[in-house]
Backbone bond lengths (Angstrom), bond angles and torsions (degrees), N, CA, C in turn:
res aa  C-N    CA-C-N  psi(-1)  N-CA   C-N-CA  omega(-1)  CA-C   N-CA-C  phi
1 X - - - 1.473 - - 1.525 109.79 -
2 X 1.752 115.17 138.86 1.283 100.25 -176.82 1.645 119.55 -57.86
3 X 1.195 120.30 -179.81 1.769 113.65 166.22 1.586 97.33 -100.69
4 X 1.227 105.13 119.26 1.596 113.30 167.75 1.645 109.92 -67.74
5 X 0.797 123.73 -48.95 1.205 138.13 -176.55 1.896 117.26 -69.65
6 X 1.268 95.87 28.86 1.596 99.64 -170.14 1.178 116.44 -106.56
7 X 1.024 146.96 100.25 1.694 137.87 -169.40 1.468 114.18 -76.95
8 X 0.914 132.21 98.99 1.733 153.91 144.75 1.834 102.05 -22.02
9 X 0.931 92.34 117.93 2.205 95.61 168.16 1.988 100.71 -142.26
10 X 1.481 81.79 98.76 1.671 86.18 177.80 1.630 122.53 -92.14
11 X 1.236 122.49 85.33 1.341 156.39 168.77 1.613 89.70 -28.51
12 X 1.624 122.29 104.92 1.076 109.43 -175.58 1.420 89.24 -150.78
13 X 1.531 120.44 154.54 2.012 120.01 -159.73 1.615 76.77 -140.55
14 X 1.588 78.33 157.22 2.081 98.88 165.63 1.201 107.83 -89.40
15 X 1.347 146.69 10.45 1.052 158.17 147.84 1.503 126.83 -158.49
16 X 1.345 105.51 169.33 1.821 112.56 172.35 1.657 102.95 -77.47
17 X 1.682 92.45 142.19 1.428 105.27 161.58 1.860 91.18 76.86
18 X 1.362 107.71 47.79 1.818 115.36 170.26 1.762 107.98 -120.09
19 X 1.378 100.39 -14.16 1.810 88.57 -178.83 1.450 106.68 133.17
20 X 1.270 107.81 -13.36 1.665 95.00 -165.49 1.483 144.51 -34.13
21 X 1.710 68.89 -65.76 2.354 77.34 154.37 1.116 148.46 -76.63
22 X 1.673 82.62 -8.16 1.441 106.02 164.18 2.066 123.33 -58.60
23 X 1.432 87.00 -52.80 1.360 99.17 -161.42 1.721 93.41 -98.56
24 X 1.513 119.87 -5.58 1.613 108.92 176.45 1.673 91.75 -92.14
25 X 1.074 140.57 -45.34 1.712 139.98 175.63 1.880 97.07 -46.89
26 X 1.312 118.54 -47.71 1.630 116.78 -171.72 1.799 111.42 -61.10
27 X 1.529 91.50 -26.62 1.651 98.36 -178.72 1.485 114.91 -85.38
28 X 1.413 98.81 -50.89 1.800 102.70 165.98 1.746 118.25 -57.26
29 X 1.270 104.50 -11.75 1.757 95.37 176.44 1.426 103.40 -85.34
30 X 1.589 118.89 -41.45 1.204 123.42 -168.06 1.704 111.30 -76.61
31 X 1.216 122.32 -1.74 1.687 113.85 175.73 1.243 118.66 -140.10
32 X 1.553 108.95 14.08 1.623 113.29 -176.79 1.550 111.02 -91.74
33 X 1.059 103.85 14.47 1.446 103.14 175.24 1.339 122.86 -108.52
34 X 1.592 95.17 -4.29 1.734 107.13 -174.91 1.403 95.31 -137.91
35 X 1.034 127.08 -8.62 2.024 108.37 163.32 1.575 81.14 -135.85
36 X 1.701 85.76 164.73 1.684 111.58 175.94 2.169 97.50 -74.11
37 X 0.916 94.20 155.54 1.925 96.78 -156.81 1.294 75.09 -136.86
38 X 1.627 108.80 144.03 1.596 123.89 151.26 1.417 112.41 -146.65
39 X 1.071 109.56 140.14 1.870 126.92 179.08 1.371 109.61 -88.67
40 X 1.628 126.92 139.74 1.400 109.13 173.46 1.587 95.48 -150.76
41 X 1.226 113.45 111.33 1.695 113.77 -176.32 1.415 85.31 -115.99
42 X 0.966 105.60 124.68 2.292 115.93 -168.42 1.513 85.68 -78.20
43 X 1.706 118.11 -73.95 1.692 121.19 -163.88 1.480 95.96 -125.54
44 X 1.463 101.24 136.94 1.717 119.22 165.19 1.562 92.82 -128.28
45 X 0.984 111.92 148.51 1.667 150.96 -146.98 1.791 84.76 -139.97
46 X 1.447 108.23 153.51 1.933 113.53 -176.53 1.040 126.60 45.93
47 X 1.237 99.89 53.59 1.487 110.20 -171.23 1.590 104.72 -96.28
48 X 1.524 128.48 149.14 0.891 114.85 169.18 1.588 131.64 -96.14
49 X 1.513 111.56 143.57 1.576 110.95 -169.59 1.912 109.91 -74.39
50 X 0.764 125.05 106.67 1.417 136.67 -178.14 1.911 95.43 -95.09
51 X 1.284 114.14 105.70 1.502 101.57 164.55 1.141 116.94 46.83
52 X 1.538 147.30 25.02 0.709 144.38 179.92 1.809 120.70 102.86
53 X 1.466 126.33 -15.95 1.084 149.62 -156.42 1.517 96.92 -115.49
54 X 1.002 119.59 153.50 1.684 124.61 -169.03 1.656 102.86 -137.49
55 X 1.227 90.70 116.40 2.095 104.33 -174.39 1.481 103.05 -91.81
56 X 1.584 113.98 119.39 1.506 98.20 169.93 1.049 101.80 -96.37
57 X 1.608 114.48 139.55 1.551 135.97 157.65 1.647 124.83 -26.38
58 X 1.201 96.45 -52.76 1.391 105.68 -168.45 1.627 103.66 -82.47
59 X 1.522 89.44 -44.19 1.664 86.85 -169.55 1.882 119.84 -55.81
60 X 1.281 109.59 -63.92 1.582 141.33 146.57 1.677 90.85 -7.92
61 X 1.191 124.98 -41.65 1.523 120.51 -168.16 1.445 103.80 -71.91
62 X 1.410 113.10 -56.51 1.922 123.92 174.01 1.677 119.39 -73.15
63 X 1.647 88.19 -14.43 1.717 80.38 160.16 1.192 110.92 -78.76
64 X 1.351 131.91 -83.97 1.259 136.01 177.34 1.511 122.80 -28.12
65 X 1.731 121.46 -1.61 1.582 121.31 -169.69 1.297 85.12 -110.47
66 X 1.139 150.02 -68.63 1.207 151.55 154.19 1.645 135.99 -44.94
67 X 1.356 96.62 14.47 1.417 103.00 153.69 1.529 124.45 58.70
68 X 1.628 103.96 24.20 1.065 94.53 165.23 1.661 100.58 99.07
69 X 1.447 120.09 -18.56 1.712 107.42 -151.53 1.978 97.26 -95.69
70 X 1.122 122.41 14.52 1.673 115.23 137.61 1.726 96.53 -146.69
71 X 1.644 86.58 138.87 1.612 89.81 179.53 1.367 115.00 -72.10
72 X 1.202 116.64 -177.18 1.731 135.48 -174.31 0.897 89.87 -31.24
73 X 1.494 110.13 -95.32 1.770 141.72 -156.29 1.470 101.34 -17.47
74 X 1.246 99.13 -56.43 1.858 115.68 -167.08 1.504 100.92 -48.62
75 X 1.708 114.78 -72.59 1.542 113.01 -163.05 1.565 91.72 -71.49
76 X 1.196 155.11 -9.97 1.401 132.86 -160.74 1.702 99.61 -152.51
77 X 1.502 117.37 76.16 1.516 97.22 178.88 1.709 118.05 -86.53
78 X 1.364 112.49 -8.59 1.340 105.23 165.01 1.282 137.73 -111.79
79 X 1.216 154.07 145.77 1.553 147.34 -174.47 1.179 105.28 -151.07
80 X 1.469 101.80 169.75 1.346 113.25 -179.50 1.590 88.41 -171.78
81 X 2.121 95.12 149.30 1.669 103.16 172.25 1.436 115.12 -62.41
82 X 1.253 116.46 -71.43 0.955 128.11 -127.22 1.733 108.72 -66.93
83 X 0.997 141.78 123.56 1.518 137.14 -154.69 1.476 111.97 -88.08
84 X 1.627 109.38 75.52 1.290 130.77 -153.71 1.192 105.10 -127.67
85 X 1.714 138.46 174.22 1.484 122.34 135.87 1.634 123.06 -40.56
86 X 1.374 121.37 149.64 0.891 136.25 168.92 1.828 107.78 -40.75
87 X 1.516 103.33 -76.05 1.161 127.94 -169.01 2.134 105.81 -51.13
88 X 1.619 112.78 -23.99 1.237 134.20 -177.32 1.353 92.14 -72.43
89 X 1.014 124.94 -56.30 1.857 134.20 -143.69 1.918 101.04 -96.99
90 X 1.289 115.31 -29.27 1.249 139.97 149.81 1.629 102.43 -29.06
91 X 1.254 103.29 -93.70 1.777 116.86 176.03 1.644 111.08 -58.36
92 X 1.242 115.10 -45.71 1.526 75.98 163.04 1.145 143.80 -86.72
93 X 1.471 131.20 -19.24 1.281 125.71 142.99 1.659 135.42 -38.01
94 X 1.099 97.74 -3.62 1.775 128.29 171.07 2.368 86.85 54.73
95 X 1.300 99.87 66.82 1.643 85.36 -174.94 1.982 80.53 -124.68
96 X 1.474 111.34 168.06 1.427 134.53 169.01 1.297 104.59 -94.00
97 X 1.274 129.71 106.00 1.451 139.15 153.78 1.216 125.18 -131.88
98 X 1.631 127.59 116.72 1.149 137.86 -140.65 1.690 112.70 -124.32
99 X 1.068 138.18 153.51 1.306 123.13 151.75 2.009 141.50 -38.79
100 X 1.469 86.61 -22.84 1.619 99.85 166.04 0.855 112.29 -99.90
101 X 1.625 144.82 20.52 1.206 148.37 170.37 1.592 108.57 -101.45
102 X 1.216 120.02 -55.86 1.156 127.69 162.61 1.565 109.65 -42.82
103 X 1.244 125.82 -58.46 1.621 128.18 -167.50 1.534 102.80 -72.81
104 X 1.438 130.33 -32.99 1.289 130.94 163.88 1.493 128.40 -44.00
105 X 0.779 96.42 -18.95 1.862 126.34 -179.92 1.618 109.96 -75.66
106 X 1.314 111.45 -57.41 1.339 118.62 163.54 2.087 134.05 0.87
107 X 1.434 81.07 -56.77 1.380 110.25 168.38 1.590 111.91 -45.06
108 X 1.125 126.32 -49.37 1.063 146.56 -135.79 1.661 92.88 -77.50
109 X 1.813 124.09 -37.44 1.174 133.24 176.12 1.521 130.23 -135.80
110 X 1.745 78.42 59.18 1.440 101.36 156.65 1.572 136.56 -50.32
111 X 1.416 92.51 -38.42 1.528 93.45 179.76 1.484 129.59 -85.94
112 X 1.289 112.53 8.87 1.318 138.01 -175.09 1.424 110.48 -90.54
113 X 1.566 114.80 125.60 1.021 122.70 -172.72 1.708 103.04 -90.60
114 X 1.296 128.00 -18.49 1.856 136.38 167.80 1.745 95.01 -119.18
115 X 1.280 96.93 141.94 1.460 104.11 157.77 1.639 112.94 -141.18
116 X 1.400 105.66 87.46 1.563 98.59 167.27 1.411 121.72 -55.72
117 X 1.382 115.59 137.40 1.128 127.08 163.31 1.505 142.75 -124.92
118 X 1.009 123.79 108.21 2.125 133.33 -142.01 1.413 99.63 -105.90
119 X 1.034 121.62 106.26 2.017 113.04 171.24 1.545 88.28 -97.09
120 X 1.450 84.14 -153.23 2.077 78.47 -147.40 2.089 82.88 -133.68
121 X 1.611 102.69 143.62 1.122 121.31 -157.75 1.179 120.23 50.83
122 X 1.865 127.69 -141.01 1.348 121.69 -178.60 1.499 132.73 -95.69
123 X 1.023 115.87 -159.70 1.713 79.74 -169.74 1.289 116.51 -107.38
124 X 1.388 111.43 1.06 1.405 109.67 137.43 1.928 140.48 -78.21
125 X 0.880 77.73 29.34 1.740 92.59 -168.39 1.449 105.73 -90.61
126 X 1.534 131.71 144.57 1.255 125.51 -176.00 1.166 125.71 -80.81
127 X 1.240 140.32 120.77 1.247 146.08 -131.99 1.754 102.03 -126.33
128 X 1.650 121.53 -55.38 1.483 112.00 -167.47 1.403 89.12 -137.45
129 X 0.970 122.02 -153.75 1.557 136.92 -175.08 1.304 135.55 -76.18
130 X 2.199 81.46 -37.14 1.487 87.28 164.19 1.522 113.01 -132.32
131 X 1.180 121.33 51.77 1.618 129.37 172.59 1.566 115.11 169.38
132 X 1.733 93.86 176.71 1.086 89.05 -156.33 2.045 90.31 -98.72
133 X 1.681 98.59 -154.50 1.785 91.59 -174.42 1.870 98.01 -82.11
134 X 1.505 118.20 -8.71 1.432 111.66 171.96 1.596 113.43 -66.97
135 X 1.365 107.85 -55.13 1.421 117.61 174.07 1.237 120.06 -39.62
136 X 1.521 130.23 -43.27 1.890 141.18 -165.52 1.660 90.08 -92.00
137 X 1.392 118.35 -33.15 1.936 121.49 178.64 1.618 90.11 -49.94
138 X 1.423 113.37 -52.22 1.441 117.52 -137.78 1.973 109.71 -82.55
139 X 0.993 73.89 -36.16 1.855 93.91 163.25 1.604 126.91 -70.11
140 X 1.216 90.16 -18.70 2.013 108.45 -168.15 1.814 90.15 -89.64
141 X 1.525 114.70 -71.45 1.122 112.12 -170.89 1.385 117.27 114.05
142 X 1.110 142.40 148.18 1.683 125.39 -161.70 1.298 118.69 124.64
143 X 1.295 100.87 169.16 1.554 111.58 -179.12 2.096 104.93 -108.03
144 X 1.402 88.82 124.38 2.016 90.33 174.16 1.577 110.54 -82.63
145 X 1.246 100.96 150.82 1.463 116.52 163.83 1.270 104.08 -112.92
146 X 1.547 148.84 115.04 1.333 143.41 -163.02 1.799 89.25 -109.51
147 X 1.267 103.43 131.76 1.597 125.46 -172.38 1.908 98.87 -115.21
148 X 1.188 96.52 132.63 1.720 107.00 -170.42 1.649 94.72 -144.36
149 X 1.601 99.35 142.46 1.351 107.97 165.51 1.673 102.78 -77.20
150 X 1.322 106.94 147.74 1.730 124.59 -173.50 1.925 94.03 -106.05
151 X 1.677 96.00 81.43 1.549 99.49 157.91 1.623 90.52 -173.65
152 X 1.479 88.02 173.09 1.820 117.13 -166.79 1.450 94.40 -35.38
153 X 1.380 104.15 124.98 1.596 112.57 152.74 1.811 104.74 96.80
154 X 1.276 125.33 11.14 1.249 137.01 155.76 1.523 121.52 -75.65
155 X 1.248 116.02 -26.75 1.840 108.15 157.19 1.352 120.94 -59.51
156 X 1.403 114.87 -24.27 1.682 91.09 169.30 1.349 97.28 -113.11
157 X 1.091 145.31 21.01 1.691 133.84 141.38 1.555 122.68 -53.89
158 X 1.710 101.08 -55.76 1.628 125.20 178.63 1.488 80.02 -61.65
159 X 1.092 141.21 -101.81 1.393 142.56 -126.03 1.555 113.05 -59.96
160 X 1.397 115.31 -29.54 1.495 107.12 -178.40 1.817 97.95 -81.39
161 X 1.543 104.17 -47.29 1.501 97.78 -174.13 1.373 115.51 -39.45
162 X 1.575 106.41 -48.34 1.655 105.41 -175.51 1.414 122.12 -79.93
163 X 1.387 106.26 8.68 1.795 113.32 -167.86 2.208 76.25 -95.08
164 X 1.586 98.82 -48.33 1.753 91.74 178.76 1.725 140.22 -63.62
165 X 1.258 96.04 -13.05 1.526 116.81 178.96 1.486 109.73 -80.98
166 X 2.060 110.39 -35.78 1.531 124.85 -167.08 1.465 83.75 -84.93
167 X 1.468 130.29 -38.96 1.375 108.42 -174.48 1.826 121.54 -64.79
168 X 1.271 114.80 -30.51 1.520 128.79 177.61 2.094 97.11 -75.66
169 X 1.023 99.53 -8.08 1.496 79.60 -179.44 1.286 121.57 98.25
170 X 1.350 123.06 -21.18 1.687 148.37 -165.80 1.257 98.29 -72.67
171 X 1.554 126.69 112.46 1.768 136.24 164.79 1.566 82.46 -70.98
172 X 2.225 87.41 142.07 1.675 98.45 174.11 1.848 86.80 -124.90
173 X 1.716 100.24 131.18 1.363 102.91 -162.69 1.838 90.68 -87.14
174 X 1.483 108.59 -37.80 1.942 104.82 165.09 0.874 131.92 -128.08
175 X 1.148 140.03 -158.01 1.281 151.43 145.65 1.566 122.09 -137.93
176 X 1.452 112.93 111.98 1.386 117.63 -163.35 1.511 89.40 -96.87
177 X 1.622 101.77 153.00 1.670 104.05 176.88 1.567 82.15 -139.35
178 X 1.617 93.56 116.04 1.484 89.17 -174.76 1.473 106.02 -101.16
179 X 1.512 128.29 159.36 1.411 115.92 -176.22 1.724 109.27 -105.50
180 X 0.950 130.09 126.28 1.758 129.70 -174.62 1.867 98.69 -107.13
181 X 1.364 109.14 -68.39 0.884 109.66 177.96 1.669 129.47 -63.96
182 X 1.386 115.34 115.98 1.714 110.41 -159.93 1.525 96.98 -83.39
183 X 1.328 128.14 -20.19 1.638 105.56 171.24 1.625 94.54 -122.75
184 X 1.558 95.59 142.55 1.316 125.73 -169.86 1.347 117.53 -139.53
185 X 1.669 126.23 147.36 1.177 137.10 -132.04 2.154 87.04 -75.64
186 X 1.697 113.97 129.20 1.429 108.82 -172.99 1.652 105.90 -70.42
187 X 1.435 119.42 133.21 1.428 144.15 165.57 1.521 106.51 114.63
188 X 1.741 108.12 -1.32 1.181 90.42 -165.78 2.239 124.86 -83.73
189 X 1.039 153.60 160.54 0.960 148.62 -165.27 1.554 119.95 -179.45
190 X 1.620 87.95 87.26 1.508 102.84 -175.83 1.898 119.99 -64.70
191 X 1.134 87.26 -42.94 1.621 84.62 176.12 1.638 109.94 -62.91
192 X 1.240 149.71 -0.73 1.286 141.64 -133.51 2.091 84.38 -131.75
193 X 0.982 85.14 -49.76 1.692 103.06 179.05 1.499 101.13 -67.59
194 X 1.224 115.97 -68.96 1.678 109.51 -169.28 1.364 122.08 -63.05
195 X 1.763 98.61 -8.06 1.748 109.03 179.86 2.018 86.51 -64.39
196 X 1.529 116.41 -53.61 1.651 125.07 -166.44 1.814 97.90 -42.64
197 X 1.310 137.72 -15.50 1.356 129.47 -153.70 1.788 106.69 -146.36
198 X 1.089 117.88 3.83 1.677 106.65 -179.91 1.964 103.48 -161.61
199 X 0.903 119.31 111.66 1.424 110.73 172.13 1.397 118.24 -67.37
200 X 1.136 120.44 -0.94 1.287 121.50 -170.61 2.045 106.66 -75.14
201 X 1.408 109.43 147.88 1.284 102.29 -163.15 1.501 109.25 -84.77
202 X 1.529 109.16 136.55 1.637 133.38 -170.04 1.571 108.85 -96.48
203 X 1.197 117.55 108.01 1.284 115.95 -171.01 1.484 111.69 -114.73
204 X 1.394 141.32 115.72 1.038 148.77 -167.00 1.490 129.02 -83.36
205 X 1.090 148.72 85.11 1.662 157.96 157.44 0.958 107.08 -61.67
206 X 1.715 105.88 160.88 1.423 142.23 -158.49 1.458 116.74 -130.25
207 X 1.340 115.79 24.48 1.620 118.03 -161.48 1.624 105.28 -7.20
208 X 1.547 116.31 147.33 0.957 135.92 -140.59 1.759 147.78 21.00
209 X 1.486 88.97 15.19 1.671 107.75 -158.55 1.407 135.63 -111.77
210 X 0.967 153.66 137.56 1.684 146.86 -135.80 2.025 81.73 -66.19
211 X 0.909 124.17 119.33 1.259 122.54 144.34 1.558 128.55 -123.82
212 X 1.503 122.64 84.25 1.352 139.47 -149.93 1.706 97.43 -93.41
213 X 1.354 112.56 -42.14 1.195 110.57 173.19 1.800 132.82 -72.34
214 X 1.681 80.00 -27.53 2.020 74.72 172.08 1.223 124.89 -89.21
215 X 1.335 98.74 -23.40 1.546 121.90 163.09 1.674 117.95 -66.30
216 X 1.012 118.30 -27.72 1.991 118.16 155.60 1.201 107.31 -64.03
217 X 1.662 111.65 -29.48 1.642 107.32 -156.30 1.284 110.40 -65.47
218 X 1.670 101.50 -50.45 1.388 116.31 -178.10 1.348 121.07 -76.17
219 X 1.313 135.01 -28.17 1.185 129.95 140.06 1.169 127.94 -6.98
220 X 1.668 107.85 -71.13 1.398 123.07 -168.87 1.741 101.84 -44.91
221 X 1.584 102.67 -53.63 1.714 107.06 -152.28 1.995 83.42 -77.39
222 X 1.001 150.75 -17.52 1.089 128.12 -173.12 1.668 111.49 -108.39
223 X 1.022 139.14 24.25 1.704 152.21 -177.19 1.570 78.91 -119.99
């Protein structure tokens, strides 16, 4: 039986290569010790060929944070090499993967009281055959956390993404602005500006860096 009682957090970026697993692995370290936690990356794309066997990056990340307690298969049942769209690597592998394939999966973490869930690039990005990663969000059900790289030209990334999430109907419980790049253009201050245009709460990261406080922050809104 499904768990009614399961809260959905769909880990979704205005683009690839913004942090996602970064900052969804920072959240799963910080609450897996006090709720049951599950990871679910449906398709990773660049995967690497090991002997014949294909390691996803991302996935491999929530295995190893969680210790093993659902195997691969579970958080990641689809892959592909080639470091493409999903929906790209889909057709050329000439395979059927659909939006009810992905949601069929579901099952799999029932017993989980959180189930993050990470599609791959932004969330308009093509994801299965027949949609994009908004479309499989919209079917899943949940609350988004929209993950943005923190440099020039991310106010109109955040703002259309979240004008696209309000159009599907999807409550966004944050908005992480994560920082990658350690020098950044001087005066600039994206969170300060996007506070002028969205009430929704702006939470600030440090890619690779103790962040104890943004990491309470977001906590709070997702417990």
């Amino acid at each position: 039986m499904p768990n009614k009682k399961q809260k959905k957090i769909l880990m979704c970026g205005t683009n690839t290569d913004v942090g996602k697993t970064y900052i969804t692995n920072q959240i799963i370290k910080r609450i897996m010790y006090q709720r049951r936690v599950g990871a679910y990356k449906p398709i990773e794309s660049g995967c690497i060929n090991k002997r014949g066997f294909l390691i996803p990056n991302d996935a491999k990340i929530y295995f190893d944070t969680l210790k093993g307690r659902l195997p691969l298969e579970i958080i990641n049942p689809y892959r592909f090499q080639p470091p493409i769209s999903p929906r790209r690597a889909i057709k050329l592998a000439r395979k059927k993967i659909y939006n009810k394939d992905l949601i069929s999966h579901l099952v799999n973490f029932d017993d989980c009281d959180y189930l993050f869930i990470e599609g791959a690039g932004g969330i308009c990005s093509p994801l299965t055959l027949d949609g994009l990663n908004i479309d499989v969000m919209k079917r899943i059900g949940g609350d988004a956390i929209l993950v943005a790289k923190d440099e020039i030209g991310v106010i109109n990334s955040v703002l259309l993404s979240v004008g696209k999430l309000m159009q599907y109907k999807i409550s966004i419980l944050a908005i992480v602005l994560n920082k990658i790049q350690s020098v950044q253009p001087q005066g600039m201050n994206n969170k300060r500006e996007l506070k002028e245009f969205t009430d929704i709460p702006i939470i600030q990261f440090v890619n690779k860096k103790k962040n104890k406080t943004a990491l309470d922050s977001l906590a709070k809104l997702i417990i």
